[in-house]
C-alpha positions in Angstrom: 151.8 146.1 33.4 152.1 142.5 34.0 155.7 143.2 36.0 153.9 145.0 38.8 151.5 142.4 39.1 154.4 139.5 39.4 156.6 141.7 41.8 153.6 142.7 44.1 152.4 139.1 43.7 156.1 138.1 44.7 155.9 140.8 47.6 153.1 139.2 49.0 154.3 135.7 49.4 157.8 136.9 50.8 156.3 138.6 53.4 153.7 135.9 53.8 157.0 133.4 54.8 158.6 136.5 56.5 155.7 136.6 58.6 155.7 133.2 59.5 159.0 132.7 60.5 159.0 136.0 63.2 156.2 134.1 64.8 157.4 130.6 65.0 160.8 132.0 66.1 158.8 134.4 68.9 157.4 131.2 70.2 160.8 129.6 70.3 162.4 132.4 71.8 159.4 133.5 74.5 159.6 129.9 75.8 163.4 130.2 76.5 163.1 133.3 78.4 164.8 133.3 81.9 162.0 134.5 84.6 158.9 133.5 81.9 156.6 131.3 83.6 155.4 128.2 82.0 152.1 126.3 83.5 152.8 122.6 84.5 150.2 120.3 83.2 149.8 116.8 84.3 147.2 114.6 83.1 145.6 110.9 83.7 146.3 108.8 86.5 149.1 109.7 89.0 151.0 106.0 89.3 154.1 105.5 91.2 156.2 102.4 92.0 154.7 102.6 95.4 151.2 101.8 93.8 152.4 99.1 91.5 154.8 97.2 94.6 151.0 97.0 96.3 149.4 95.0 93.2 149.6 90.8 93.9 148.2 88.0 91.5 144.8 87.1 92.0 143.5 90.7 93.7 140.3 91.0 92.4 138.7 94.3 90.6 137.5 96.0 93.9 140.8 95.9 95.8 142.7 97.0 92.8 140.6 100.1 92.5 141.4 100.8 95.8 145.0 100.7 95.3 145.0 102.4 91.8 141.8 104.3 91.5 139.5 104.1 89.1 141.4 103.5 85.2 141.5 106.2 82.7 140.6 103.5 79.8 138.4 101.1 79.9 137.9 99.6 76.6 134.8 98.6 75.3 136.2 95.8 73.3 139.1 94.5 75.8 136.9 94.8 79.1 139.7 92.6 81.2 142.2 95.6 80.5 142.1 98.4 82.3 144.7 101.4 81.0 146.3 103.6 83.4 148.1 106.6 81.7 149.7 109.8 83.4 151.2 112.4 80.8 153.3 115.3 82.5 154.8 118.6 80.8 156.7 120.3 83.9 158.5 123.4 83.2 157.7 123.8 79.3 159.9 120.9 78.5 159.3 117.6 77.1 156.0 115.6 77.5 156.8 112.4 79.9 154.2 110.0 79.5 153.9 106.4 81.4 151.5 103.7 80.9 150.7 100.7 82.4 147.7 98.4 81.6 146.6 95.6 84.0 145.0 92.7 82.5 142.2 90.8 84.4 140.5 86.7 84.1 137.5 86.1 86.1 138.1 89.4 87.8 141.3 88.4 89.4 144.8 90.6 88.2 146.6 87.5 86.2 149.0 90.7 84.1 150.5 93.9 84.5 152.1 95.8 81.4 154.1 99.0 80.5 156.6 100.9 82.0 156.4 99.9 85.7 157.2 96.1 87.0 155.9 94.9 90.2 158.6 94.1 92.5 158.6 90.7 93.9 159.6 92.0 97.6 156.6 92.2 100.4 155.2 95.6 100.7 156.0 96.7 104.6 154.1 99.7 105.0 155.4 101.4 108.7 152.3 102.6 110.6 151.2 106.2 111.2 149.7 105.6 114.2 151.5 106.9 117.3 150.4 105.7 121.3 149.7 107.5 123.8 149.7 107.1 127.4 147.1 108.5 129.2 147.4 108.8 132.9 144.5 106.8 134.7 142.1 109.4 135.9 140.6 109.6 139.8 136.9 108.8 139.5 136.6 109.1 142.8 137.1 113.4 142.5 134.4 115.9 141.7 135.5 118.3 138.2 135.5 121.2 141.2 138.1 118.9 143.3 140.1 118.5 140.3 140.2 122.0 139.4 141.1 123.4 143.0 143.5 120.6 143.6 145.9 122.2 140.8 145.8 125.6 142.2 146.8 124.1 145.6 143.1 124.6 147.1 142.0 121.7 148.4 140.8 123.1 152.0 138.0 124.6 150.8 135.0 124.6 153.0 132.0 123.4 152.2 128.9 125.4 151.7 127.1 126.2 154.3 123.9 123.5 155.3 120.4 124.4 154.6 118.1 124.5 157.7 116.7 120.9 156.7 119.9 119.4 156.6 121.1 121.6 160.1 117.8 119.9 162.0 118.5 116.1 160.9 120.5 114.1 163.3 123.7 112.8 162.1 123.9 108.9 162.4 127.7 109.6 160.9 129.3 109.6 164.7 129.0 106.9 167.0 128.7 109.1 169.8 125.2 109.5 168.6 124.2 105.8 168.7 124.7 105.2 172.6 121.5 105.1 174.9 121.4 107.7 177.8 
């Protein structure tokens, strides 16, 4: 009786690794699929070179979180470091992870460490801003004048006087003005 029990016991455990081993080489193989989509996953604070060229000794706190946003560490213990760390998986491969920490004395930037290095160039930033010439506008025109003058209306004649203005003498022509 006992050799049942060993061989079933025996069974048990080779299956046990049998099963295993399927599984962790389904994952192996599912993630080198062609066509299989894998979910990018980024995490932290998105820093680039372009961010770090902008940082210059002595910037205080406030215009460094407007450069770098706000940091994903602050330490409790260390509060004159502030931790900036991005972590990236693209595509199911390897996790890319950078870090830099910025170190701060009477809230003025006196460091910068991990993987990025200011560059000691000036930061020339072109503009965005584009200029526009407006032509100068006619003050002296009505919106209707405007309007009629593009069509290639600008005869039109004027609505017709009310009997109040019809009865009042013109003083425009100086016909008008000489004695009889």
């Amino acid at each position: 009786m006992r050799k049942p029990l060993f061989s079933l016991s025996l069974l048990r455990c080779i299956l046990a690794v049998a099963t295993s081993l399927t599984l962790v080489s389904c994952t192996t193989i599912l993630t080198n699929l062609p066509g299989v989509y894998t979910v990018d996953v980024q995490q932290g604070n998105m820093v680039d070179q372009d961010m770090i060229d902008q940082l210059r000794p002595n910037m205080n706190k406030r215009q460094v979180l407007y450069i770098m946003g706000s940091p994903m560490l602050t330490d409790v213990f260390h509060q004159n470091r502030w931790d900036y760390i991005y972590s990236a998986r693209i595509d199911g491969g390897d996790r890319q992870q950078k870090r830099i920490s910025l170190i701060f004395e009477d809230d003025k930037i006196i460091g910068v460490q991990g993987d990025f290095r200011p560059s000691t160039l000036p930061v020339v930033k072109p503009s965005a801003e584009t200029t526009v010439d407006v032509p100068k506008r006619d003050l002296e025109k009505t919106m209707w004048e405007t309007i009629t003058g593009f069509f290639g209306i600008s005869d039109i004649d004027e609505a017709p006087k009310t009997d109040k203005q019809a009865a009042k003498p013109s003083t425009d022509s100086p016909t008008d003005q000489l004695p009889l």
